[in-house]
C-alpha atoms as an extended CHARMM CRD file, in Angstrom:
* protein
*
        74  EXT
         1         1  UNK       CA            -15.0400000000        0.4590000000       14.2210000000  PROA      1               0.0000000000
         2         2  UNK       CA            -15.7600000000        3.0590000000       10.8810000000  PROA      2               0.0000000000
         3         3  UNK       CA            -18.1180000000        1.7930000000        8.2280000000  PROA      3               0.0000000000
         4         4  UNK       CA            -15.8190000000        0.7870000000        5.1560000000  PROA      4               0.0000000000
         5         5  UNK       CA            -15.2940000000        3.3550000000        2.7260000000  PROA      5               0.0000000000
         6         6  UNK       CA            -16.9510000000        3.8760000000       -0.5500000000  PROA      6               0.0000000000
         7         7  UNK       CA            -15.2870000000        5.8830000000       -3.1510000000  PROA      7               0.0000000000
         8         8  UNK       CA            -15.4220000000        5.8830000000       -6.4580000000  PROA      8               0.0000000000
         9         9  UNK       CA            -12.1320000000        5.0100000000       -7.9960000000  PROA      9               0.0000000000
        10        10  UNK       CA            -11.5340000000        4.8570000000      -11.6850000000  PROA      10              0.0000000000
        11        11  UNK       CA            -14.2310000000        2.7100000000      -11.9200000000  PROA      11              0.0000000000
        12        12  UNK       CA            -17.0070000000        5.0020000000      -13.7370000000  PROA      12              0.0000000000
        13        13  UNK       CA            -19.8980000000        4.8810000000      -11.7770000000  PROA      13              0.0000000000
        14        14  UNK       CA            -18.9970000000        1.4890000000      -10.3590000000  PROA      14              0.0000000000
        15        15  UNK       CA            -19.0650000000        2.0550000000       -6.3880000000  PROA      15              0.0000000000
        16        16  UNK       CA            -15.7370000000        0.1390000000       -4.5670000000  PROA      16              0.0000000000
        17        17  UNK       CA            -15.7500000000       -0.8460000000       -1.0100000000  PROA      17              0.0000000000
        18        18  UNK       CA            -12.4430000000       -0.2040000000        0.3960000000  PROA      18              0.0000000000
        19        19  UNK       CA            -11.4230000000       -1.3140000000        3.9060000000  PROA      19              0.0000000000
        20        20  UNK       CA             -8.9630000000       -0.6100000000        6.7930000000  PROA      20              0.0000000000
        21        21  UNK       CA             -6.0860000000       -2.9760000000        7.8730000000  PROA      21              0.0000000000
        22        22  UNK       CA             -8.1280000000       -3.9970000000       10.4850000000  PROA      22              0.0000000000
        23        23  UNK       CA            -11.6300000000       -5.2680000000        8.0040000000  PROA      23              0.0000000000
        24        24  UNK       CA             -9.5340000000       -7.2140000000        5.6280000000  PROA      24              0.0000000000
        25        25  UNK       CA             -7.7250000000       -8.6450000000        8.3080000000  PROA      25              0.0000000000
        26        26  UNK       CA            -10.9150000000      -10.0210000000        9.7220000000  PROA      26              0.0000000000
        27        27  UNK       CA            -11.9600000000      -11.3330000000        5.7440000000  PROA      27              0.0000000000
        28        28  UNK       CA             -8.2120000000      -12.2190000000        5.4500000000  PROA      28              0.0000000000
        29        29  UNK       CA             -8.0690000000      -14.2250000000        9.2130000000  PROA      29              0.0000000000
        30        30  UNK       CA             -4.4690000000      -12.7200000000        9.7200000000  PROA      30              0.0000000000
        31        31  UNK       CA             -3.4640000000      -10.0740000000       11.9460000000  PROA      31              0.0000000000
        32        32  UNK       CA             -3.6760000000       -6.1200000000       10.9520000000  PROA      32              0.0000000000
        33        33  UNK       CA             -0.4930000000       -6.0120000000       11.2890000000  PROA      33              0.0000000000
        34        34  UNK       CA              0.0870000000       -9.1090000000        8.4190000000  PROA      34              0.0000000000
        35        35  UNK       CA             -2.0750000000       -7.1970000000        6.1120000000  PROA      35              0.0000000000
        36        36  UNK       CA              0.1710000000       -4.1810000000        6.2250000000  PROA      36              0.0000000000
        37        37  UNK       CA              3.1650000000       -5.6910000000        5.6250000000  PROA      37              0.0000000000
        38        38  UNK       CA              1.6570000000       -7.5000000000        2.5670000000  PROA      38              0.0000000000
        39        39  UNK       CA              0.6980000000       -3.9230000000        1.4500000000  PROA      39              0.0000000000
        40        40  UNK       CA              4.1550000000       -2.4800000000        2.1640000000  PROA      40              0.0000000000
        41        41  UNK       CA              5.6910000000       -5.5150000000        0.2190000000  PROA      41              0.0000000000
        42        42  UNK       CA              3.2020000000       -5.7900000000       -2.5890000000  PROA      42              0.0000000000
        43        43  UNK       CA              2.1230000000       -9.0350000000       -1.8950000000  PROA      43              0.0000000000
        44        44  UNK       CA             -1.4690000000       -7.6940000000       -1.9770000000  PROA      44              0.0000000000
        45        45  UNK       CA             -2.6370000000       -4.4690000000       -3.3390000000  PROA      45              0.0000000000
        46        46  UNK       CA             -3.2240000000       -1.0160000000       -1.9830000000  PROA      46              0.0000000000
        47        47  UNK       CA             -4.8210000000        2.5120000000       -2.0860000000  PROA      47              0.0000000000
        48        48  UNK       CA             -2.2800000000        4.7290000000       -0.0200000000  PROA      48              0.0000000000
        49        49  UNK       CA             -4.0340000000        8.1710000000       -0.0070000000  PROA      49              0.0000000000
        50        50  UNK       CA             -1.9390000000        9.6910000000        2.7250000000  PROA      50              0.0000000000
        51        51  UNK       CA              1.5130000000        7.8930000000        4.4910000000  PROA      51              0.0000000000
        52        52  UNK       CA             -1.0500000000        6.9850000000        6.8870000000  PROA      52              0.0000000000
        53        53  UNK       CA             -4.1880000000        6.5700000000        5.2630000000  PROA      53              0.0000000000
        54        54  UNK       CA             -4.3660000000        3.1280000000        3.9220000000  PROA      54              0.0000000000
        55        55  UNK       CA             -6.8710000000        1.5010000000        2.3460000000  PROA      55              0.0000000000
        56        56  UNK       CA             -7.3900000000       -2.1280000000        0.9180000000  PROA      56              0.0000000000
        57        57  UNK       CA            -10.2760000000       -2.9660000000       -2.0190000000  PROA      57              0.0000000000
        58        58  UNK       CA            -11.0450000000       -6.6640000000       -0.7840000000  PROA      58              0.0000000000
        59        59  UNK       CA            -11.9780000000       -7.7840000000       -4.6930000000  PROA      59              0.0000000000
        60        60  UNK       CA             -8.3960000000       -6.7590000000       -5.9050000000  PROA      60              0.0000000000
        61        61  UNK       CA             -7.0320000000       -8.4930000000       -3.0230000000  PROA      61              0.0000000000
        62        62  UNK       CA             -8.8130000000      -11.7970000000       -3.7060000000  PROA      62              0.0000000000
        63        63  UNK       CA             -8.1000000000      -11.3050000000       -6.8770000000  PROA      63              0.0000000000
        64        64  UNK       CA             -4.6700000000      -11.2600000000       -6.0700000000  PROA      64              0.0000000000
        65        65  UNK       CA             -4.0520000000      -14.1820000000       -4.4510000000  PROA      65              0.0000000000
        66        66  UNK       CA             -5.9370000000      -16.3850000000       -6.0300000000  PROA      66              0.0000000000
        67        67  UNK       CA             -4.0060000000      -15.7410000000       -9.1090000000  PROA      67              0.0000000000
        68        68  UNK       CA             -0.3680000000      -15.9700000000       -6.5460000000  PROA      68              0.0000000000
        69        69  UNK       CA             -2.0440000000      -19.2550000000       -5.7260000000  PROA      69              0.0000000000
        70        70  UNK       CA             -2.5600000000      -20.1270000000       -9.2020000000  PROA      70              0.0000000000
        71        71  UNK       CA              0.7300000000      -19.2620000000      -10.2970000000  PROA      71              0.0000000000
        72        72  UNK       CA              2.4880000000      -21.4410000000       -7.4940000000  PROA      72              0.0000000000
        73        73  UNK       CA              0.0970000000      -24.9040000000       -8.3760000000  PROA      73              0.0000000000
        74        74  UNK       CA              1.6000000000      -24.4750000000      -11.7060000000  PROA      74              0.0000000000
């Protein structure tokens, strides 16, 4: 398995971790292949640098869901 990537993305100088399918799967408990469908659908977000390069920033995804999870409690 690669090291996650670190890039530096809009941020300024703030470093961002992203990760394959395959990491935020393993963060996520879901299969790869659940995290890229989420990514295709928008249910979580992405950083698409090529149509096969696909990368996932694992605070925007959290961030994400907790705040889908937030809205459906309501």
């Amino acid at each position: 398995m690669c090291p996650p990537a670190t890039f530096d993305l809009e941020y300024g100088d703030m470093e961002q971790e992203l990760l394959t399918a395959e990491m935020m799967a393993k963060r996520l408990h879901v299969r790869p292949e659940t995290v890229r469908e989420w990514g295709r659908r928008g249910v979580i977000p992405k950083v698409q640098f090529s149509r096969k390069v696909i990368r996932f920033d694992p605070a925007a995804v959290t961030k994400s869901r907790t705040h889908k999870e937030n809205k459906k409690s309501e």
